[in-house]
C-alpha positions as CSV (number, residue, x, y, z in Angstrom):
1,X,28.8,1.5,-4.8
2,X,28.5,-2.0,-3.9
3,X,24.8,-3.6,-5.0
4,X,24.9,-5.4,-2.1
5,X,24.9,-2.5,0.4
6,X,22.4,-1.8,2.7
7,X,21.9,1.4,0.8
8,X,21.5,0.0,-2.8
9,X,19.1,-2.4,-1.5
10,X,17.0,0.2,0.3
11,X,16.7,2.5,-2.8
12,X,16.1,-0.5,-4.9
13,X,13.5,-1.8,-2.8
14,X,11.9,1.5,-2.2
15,X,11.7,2.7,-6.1
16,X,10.6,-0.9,-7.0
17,X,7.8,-1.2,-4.0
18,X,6.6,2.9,-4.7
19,X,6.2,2.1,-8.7
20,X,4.7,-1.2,-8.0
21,X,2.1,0.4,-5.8
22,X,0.6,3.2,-8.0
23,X,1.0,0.3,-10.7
24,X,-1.8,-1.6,-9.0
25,X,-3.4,0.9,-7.2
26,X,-4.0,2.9,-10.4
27,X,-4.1,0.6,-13.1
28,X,-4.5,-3.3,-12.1
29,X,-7.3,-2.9,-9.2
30,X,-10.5,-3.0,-11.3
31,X,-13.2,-0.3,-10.4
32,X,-15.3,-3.1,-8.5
33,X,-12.4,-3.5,-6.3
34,X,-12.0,0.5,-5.9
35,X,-15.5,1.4,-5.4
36,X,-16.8,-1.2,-3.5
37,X,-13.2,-2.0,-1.2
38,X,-14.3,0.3,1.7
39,X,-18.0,-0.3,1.6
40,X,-19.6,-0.9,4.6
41,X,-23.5,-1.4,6.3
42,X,-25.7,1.4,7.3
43,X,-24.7,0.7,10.9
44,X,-21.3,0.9,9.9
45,X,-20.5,-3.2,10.3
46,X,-17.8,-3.8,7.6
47,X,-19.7,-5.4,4.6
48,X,-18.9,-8.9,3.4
49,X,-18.9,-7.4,-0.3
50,X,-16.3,-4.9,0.9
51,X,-14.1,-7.2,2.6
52,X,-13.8,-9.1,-0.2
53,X,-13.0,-6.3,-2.6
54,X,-10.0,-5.1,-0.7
55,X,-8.9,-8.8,0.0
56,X,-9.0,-9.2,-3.8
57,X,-7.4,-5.5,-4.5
58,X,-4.7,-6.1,-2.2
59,X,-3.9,-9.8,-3.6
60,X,-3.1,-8.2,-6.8
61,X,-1.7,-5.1,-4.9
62,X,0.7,-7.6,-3.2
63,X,1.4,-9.5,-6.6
64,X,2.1,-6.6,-8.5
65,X,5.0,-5.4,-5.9
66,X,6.4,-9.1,-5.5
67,X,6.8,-9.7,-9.8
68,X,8.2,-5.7,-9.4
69,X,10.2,-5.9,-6.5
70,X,12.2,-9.4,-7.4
71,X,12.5,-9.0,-11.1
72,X,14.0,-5.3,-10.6
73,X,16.6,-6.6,-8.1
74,X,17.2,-9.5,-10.1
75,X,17.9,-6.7,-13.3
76,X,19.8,-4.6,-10.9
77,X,21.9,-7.5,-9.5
78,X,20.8,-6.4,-6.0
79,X,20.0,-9.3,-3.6
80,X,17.4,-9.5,-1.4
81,X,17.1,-12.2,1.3
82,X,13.8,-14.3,1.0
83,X,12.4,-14.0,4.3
84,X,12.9,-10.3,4.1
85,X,10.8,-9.9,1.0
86,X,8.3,-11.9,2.3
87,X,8.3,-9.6,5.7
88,X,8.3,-6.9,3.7
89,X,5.4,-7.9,1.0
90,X,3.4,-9.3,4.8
91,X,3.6,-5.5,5.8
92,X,2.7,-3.6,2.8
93,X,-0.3,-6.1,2.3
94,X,-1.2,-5.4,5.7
95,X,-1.1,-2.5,6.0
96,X,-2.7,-1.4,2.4
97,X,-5.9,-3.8,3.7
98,X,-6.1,-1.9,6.4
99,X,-6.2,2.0,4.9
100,X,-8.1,0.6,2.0
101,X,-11.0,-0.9,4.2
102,X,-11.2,3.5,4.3
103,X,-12.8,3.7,8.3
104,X,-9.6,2.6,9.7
105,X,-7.9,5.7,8.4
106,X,-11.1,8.1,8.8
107,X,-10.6,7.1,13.0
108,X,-7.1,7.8,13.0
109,X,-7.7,10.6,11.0
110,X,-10.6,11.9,13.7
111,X,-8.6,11.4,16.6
112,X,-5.4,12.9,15.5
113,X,-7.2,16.1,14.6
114,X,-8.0,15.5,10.9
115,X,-11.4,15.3,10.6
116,X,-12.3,18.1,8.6
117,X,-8.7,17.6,6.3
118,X,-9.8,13.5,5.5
119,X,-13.4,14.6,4.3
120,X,-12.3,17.7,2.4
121,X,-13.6,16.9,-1.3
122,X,-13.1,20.1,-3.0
123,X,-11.1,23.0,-4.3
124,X,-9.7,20.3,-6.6
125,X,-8.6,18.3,-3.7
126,X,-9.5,14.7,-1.5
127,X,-8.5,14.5,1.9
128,X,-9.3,11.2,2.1
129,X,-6.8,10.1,-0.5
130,X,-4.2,12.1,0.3
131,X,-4.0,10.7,3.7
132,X,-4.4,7.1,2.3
133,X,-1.3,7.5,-0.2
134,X,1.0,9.2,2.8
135,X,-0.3,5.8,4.4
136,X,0.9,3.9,2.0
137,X,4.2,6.0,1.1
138,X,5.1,5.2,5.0
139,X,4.4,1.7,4.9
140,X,6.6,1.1,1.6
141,X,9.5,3.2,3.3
142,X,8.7,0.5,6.4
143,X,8.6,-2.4,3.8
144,X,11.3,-1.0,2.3
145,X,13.9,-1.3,5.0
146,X,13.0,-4.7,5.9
147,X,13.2,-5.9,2.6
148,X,16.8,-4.6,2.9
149,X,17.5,-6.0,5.9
């Protein structure tokens, strides 16, 4: 198959983006960034602490999928178009701010009939991250194809 297919570059992009992403989810964000990412005020006003954890988790987040993402198609021969990556990278950075800032996700989780699934904490199980990595598994597949593009 031609490496410069649309197809090629998808699955490249994806398998890149999806290893990048548990790369610096699970082992380059520090545990400042993870516990205090989502923290917000009693009155549940985002926290200026908080804010700037995620900003600083998903900086790294980000950094970690672009060194992945552009030496694996350079290793691969695949070629990916700038602007596309960039798009791409804008996306997943986006959108991983935006589940990792954790209330965001708990609403949409409320309202689309989740509640009790997102705060379920036992039988060996968190709803809460669950729903944040199929979050983030559908926003690299998004990422993915525009990356391809």
């Amino acid at each position: 198959m031609n490496s410069s297919s649309p197809a090629v570059r998808f699955a490249a992009s994806y398998a890149l983006l999806r290893a990048a992403a548990d790369v610096a989810d699970h082992w380059i964000q520090t545990d400042h960034q993870a516990t205090t990412k989502g923290q917000h005020d009693n009155d549940g006003q985002s926290s200026a602490a908080g804010r700037r954890a995620c900003a600083a988790h998903v900086a790294t987040y980000t950094a970690t999928q672009a060194v992945v993402l552009l030496a694996g198609t350079r290793l691969l021969d695949v070629r990916l178009r700038p602007a596309s990556v960039a798009a791409a990278l804008a996306l997943s950075a986006v959108t991983h701010y935006i589940a990792d800032r954790r209330e965001p996700l708990r609403r949409l989780a409320d309202a689309t009939g989740k509640a009790r699934f997102v705060r379920l904490a036992d039988h060996g199980m968190n709803g809460a991250y669950c729903l944040d990595q199929a979050w983030h598994h559908a926003a690299e597949t998004v990422a993915a194809v525009i990356a391809s593009a």
